[in-house]
C-alpha positions in Angstrom: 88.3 95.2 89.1 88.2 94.9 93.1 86.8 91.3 92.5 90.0 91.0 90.8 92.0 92.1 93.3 90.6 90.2 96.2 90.8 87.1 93.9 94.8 87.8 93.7 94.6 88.3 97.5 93.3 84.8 97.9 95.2 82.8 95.3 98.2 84.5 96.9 100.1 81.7 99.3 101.0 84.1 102.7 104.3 82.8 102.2 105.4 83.7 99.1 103.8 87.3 99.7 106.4 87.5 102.2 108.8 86.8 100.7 108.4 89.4 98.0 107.5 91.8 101.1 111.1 90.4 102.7 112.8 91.2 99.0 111.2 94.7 98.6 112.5 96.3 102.4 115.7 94.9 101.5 115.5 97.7 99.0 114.9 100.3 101.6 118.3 101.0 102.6 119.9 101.2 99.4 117.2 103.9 98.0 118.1 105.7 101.1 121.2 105.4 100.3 121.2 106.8 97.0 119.5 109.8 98.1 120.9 113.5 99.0 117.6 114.9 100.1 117.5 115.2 104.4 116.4 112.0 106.0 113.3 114.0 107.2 112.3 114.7 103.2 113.3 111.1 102.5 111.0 109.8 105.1 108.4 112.3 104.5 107.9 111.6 100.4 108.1 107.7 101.0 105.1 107.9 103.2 103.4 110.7 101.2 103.7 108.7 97.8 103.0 105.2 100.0 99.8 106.7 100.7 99.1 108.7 97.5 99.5 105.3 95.9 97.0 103.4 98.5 94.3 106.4 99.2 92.7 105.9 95.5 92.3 101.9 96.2 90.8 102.0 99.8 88.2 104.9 98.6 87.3 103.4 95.4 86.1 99.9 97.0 82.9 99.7 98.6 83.8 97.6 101.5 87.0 99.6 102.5 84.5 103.0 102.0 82.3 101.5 104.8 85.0 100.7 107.1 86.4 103.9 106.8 82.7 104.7 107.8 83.2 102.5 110.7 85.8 103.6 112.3 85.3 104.5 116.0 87.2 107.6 118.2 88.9 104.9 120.4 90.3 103.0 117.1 91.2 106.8 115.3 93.2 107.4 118.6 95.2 104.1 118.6 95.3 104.6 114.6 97.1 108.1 115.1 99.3 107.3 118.4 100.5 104.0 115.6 101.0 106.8 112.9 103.0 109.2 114.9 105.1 106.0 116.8 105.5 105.1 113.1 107.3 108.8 112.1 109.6 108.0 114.7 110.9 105.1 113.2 111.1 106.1 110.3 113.0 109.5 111.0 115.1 108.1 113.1 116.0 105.3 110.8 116.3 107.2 107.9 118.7 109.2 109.9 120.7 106.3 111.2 121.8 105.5 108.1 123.5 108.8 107.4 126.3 107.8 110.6 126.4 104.1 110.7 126.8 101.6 108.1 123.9 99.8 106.3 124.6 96.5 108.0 124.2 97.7 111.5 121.8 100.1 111.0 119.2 97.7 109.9 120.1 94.4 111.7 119.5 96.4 114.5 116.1 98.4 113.7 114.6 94.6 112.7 115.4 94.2 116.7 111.5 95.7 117.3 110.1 92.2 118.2 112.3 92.8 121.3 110.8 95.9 122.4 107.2 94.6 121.2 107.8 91.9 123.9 108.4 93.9 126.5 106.0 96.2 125.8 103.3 94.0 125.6 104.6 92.6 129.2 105.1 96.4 131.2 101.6 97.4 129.5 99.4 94.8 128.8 100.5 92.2 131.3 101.6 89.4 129.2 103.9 86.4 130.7 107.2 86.8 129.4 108.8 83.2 130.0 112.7 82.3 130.8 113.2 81.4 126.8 112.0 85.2 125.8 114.4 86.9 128.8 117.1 84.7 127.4 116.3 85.6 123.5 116.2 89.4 125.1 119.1 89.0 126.9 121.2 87.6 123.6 120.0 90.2 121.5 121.0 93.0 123.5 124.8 91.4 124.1 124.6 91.3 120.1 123.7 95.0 120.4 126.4 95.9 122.5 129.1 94.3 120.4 127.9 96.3 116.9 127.9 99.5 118.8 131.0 99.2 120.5 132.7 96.1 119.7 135.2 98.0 116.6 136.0 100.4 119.3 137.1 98.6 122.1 138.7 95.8 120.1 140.5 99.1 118.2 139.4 98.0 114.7 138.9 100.4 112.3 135.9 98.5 109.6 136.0 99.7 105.9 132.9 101.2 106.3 131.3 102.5 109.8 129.9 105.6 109.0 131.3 109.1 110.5 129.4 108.1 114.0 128.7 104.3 114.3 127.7 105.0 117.9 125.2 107.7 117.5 123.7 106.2 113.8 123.5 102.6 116.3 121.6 104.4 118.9 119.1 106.2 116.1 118.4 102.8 114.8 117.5 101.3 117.6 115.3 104.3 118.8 114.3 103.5 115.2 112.8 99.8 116.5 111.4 100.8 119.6 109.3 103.4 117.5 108.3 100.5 115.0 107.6 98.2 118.1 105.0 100.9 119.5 103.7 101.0 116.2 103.0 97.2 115.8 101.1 97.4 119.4 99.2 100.5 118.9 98.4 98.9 116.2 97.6 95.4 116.8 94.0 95.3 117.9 93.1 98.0 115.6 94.2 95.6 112.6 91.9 93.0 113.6 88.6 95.5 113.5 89.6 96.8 110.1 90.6 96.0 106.8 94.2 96.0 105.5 94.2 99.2 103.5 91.4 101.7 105.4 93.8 100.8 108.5 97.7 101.6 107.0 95.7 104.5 105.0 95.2 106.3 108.2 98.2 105.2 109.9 100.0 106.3 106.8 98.2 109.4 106.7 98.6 110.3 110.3 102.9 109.0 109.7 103.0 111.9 106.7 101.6 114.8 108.8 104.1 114.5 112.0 106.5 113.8 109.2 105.6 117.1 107.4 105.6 119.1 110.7 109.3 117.6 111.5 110.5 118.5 108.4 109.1 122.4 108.3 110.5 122.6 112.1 113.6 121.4 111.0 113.8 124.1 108.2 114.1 121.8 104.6 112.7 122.9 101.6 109.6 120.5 100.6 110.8 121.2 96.5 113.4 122.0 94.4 114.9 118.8 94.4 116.3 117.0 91.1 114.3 114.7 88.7 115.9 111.9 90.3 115.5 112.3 93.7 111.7 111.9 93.1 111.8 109.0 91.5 113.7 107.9 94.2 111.1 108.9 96.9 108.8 106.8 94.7 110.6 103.9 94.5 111.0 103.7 98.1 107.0 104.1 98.6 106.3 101.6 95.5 109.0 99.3 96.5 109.7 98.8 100.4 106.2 100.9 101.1 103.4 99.3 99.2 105.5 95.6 98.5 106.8 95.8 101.6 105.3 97.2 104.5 102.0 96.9 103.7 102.5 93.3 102.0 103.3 92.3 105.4 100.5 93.9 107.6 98.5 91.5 104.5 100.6 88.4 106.1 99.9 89.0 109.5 96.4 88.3 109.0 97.1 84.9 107.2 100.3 83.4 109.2 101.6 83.5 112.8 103.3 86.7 114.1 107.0 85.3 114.8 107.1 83.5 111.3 106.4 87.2 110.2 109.1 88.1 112.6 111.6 85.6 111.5 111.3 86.2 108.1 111.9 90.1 108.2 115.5 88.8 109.2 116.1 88.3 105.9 116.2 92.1 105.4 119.5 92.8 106.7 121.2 89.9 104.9 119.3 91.4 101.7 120.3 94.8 102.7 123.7 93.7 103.1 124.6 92.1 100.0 123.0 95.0 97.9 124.9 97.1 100.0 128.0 95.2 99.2 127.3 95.0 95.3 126.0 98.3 94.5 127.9 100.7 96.9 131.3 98.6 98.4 129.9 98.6 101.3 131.7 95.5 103.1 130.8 95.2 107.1 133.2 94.4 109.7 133.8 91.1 111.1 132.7 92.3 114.7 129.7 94.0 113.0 128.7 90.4 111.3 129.0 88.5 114.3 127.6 91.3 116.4 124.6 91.0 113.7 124.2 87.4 113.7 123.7 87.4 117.4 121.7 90.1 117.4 119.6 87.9 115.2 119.9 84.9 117.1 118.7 86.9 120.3 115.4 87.7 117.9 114.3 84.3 116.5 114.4 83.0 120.3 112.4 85.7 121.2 109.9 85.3 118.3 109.8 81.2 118.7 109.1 82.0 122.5 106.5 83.9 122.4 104.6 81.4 120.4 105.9 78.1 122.3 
């Protein structure tokens, strides 16, 4: 069975992995979406079942048993500071999406590789040339016209959500916690396997998820049939397709085509948005968006050059 699986692994080209990954969080949104539960549960159950569905894999193999064996209490440190940065993103995603529209919210939570360069620049000393400052620099201008763009121009947008502002500034706390994540993270994935490494990050993601969501006072249960099948859509879909499809692809391909490519999420988010709920962006939020992205592929290409 697990020579099976590491044969698919292989015969898989990196690419087209992520482009599946790329399809499946373009999913993420909508399931959100669809949802009544509290963002808190929402997060909480797509981690739980993410891991519930990735636990029974990493223990049964050998090889992923003896890494597990292997880890050291510098890596399980840097594995839980990843897992906890990840529950902030996630919570405050998840929550972004109940006061801004689907379009902005997640254009701008795919800014992380912004924060991930600076980051890596105010901690770990790397050179951060005149192309990434200017990539920053765009980016954030592109930031600035989502969040406030409709209001000083006076539009009023078919759909903005009941705070645009606040739900804009959730998301992008949202990709400053996903950038931490990817650095906590990023030496840690190259001294262990794919799934002993999200397993514990996962893990460590559920359990400052579950102590959010009992400070914040919601019930764990009594939620209808189809709200669980919604929490396991989003672990099956954008969790184990997505997410962890693409910590699979950074091992094979360079870290700004990764980058790149997880652009394609908020056009994907977009049009399902726009097909299944009416959600049509503004103008100023489209072109706000596309130079938010713009801003993020110079970045990403920069860092590489």
């Amino acid at each position: 069975m697990f020579a099976a699986i590491d044969a698919v692994e292989e015969r898989v080209p990196p690419l087209a992995g992520l482009a599946v990954a790329v399809l499946a969080v373009s999913t993420s949104a909508i399931l959100v979406e669809w949802s009544d539960a509290p963002s808190l549960v929402k997060a909480l159950y797509r981690v739980v079942f993410t891991t519930a569905l990735l636990l029974p894999v990493a223990l049964a193999r050998p090889s992923d048993r003896a890494a597990f064996a292997r880890i050291r209490p510098r890596d399980l440190v840097l594995a839980v500071a990843s897992g906890v940065a990840l529950a902030v993103h996630f919570a405050s995603w998840f929550e972004s999406l109940q006061w801004t529209s689907i379009a902005a919210s997640v254009t701008l939570v795919q800014a992380q590789p912004l924060f991930v360069v600076v980051g890596a620049w105010a901690l770990l000393d790397e050179r951060v040339g005149p192309r990434t400052v200017a990539g920053i620099a765009v980016a954030l201008v592109g930031m600035l016209v989502m969040s406030a763009g409709d209001t000083l121009l006076g539009a009023a947008p078919a759909v903005a959500g009941p705070d645009p502002l606040y739900g804009n500034t959730l998301a992008v706390v949202g990709a400053a916690g996903a950038a931490a994540y990817v650095l906590l993270g990023r030496s840690l994935r190259q001294r262990l396997p794919l799934l002993p490494y999200v397993v514990v990050v996962y893990a460590t993601c559920a359990v400052t998820l579950l102590a959010a969501t009992l400070a914040s006072g919601h019930s764990l249960v009594g939620y209808p049939i189809e709200e669980w099948v919604l929490f396991l859509a989003m672990a099956a879909g954008p969790g184990v397709f997505g997410h962890t499809v693409i910590n699979w692809a950074l091992a094979h391909v360079e870290s700004s085509v990764v980058s790149v490519s997880l652009l394609g999420e908020p056009i994907g988010s977009t049009i399902l948005a726009m097909v299944l709920l009416a959600e049509y962006p503004s103008l100023v939020t489209v072109l706000g968006g596309g130079v938010v992205l713009a801003g993020v592929i110079t970045t990403a290409r920069a860092r590489d050059a």
